[in-house]
C-alpha positions in Angstrom: -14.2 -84.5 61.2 -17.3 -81.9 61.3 -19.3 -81.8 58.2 -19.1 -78.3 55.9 -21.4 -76.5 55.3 -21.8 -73.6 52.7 -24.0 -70.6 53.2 -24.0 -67.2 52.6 -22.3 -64.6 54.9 -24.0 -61.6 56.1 -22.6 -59.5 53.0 -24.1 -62.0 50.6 -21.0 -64.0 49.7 -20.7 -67.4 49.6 -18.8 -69.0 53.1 -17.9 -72.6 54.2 -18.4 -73.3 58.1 -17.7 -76.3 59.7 -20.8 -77.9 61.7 -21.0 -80.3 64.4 -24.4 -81.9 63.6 -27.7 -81.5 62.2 -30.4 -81.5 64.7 -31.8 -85.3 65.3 -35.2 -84.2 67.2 -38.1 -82.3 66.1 -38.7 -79.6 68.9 -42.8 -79.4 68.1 -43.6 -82.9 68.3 -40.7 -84.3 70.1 -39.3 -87.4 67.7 -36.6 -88.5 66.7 -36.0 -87.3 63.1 -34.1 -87.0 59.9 -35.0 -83.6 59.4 -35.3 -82.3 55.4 -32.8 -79.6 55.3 -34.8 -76.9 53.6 -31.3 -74.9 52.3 -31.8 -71.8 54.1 -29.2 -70.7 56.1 -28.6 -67.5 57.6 -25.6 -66.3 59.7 -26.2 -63.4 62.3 -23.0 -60.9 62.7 -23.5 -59.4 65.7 -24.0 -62.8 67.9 -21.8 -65.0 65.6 -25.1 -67.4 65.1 -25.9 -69.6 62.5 -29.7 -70.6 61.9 -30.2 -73.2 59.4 -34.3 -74.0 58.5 -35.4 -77.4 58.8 -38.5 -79.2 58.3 -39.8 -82.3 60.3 -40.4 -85.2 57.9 -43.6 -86.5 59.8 -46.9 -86.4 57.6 -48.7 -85.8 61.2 -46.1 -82.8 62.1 -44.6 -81.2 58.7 -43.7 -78.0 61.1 -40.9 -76.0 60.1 -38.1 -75.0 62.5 -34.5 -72.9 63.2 -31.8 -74.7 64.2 -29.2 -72.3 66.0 -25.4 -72.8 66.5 -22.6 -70.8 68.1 -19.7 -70.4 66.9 -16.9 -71.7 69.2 -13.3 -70.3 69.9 -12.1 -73.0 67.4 -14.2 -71.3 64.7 -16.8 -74.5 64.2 -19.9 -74.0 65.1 -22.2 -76.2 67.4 -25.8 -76.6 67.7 -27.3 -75.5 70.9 -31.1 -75.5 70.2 -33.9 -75.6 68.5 -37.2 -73.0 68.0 -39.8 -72.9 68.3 -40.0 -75.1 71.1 -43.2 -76.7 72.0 -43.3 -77.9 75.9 -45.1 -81.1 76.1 -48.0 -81.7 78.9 -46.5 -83.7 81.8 -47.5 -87.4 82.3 -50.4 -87.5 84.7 -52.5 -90.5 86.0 -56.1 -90.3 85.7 -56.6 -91.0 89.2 -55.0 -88.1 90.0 -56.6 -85.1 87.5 -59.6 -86.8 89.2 -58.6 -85.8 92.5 -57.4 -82.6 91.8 -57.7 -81.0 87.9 -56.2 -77.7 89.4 -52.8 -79.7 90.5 -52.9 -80.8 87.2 -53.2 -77.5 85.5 -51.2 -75.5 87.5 -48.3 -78.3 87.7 -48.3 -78.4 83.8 -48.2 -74.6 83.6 -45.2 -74.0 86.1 -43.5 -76.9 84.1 -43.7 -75.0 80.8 -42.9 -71.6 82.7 -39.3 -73.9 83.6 -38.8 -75.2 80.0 -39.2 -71.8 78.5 -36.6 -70.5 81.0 -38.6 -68.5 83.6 -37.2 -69.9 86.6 -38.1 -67.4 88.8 -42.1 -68.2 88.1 -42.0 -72.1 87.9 -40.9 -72.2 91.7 -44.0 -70.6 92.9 -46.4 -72.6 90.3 -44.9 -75.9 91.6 -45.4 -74.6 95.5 -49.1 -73.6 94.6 -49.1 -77.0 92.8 -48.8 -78.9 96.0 -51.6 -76.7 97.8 -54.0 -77.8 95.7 -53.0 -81.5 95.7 -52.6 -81.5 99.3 -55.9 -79.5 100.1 -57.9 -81.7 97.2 -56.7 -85.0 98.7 -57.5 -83.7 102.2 -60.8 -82.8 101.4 -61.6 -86.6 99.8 -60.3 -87.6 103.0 -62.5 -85.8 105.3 -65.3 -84.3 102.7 -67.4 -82.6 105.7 -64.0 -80.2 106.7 -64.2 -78.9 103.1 -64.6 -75.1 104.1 -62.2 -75.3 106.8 -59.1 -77.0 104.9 -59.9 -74.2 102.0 -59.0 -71.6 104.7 -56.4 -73.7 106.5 -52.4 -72.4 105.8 -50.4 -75.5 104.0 -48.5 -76.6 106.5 -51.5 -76.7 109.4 -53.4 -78.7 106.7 -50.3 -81.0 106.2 -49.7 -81.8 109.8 -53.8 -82.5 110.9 -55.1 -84.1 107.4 -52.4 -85.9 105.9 -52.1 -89.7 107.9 -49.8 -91.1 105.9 -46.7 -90.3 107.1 -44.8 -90.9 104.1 -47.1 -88.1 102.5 -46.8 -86.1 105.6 -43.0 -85.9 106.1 -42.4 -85.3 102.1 -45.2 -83.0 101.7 -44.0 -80.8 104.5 -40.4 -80.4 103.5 -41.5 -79.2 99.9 -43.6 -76.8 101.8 -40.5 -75.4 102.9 -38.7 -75.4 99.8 -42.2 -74.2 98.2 -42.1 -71.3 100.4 -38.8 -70.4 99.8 -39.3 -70.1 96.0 -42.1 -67.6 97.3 -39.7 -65.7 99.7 -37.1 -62.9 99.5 -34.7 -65.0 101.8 -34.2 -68.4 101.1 -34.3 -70.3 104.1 -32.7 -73.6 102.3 -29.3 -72.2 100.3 -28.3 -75.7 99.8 -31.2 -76.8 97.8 -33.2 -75.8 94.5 -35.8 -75.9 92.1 -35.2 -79.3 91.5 -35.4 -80.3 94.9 -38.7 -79.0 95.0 -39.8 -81.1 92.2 -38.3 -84.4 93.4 -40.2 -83.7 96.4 -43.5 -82.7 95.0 -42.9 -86.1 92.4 -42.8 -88.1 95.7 -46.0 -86.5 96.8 -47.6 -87.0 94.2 -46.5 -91.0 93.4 -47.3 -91.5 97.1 -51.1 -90.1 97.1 -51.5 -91.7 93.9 -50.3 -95.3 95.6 -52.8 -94.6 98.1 -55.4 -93.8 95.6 -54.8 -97.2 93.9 -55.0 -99.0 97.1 -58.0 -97.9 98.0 -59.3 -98.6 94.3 -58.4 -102.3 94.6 -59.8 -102.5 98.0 -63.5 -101.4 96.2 -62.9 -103.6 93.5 -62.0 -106.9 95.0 -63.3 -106.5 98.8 -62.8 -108.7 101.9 -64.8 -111.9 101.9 -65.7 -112.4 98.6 -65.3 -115.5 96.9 
């Protein structure tokens, strides 16, 4: 059975709603909580929304949120977020913010453009994303070509700097699906944002396997014992 919950209505009398759940995760610093249920509740007429105010018990967080439900055809009501919401910075290897602080940037950027809901933004951040990773990692590669890769298009640059062919065949299909994010016709229907980010994940763990390899070759070269 759904837990009640008593609040006041938007004419100032007392109410009893049914709940499905208190929220369980602090949406600022992104635990797992029992949050402290600070007793004000509001309910919004118009939108038939609920928004209860919690508080994150952390000493290290202490923030303050609104939990929001909407109220189902059954009358209870069911919790479908929390705000304000703060995106976290993606998980990044050292070896590659190295190699590329820009990827790094702009990859975290379009990612927080996606979790805040503007889709239509985070495609072309993730496609200008893999530029700069490709380009960076290009340059390493072949550091006296600088100027010209800077200038080259990305798929040119693909095709004549990338060797490894794993990098090469992934890389060039999320320059596709890159390019359609960018595009007023889609040339790939069948595939998506996400697409695009598997892709560019792939990329990205592959040049960072190569980057590692060539570590441990410096580190423990041929022929010494």
């Amino acid at each position: 059975m759904s837990p009640l919950l008593n609040i006041t209505n938007e004419e100032g009398r007392p109410q009893t709603v049914r709940i499905d759940k208190d929220p369980d995760h602090c949406p600022i610093c992104h635990h797992g909580i029992e949050p402290k249920d600070i007793k004000r509740n509001c309910w919004i007429a118009p939108t038939s929304t609920l928004e209860r105010i919690f508080q994150c018990p952390r000493r290290t967080c202490s923030h303050l949120f609104i939990a929001r439900y909407e109220m189902s055809l059954n009358g209870s009501n069911y919790l479908v977020g929390c705000e304000p919401f703060k995106v976290q910075d993606i998980d990044c290897p050292e070896e590659l913010k190295n190699l590329s602080v820009n990827f790094y940037a702009i990859y975290n950027q379009a990612q927080k453009a996606e979790e805040s809901g503007w889709i239509l933004v985070a495609g072309p951040g993730y496609r200008k994303a893999l530029e700069f990773l490709i380009k960076d990692y290009a340059i390493r590669l072949h550091p006296t070509e600088g100027e010209k890769i800077k200038r080259l298009e990305l798929g040119p640059c693909i095709q004549q700097y990338m060797k490894n062919e794993m990098v090469k065949e992934t890389a060039q299909r999320a320059a596709w699906l890159g390019n359609d994010e960018t595009h007023y016709l889609r040339k790939w229907e069948g595939k998506d944002l996400q697409d695009l980010k598997d892709l560019l994940a792939l990329v990205s763990t592959t040049i960072h396997s190569e980057l590692m390899f060539e570590k441990m070759k410096l580190d423990m070269p041929q022929g010494k014992k």
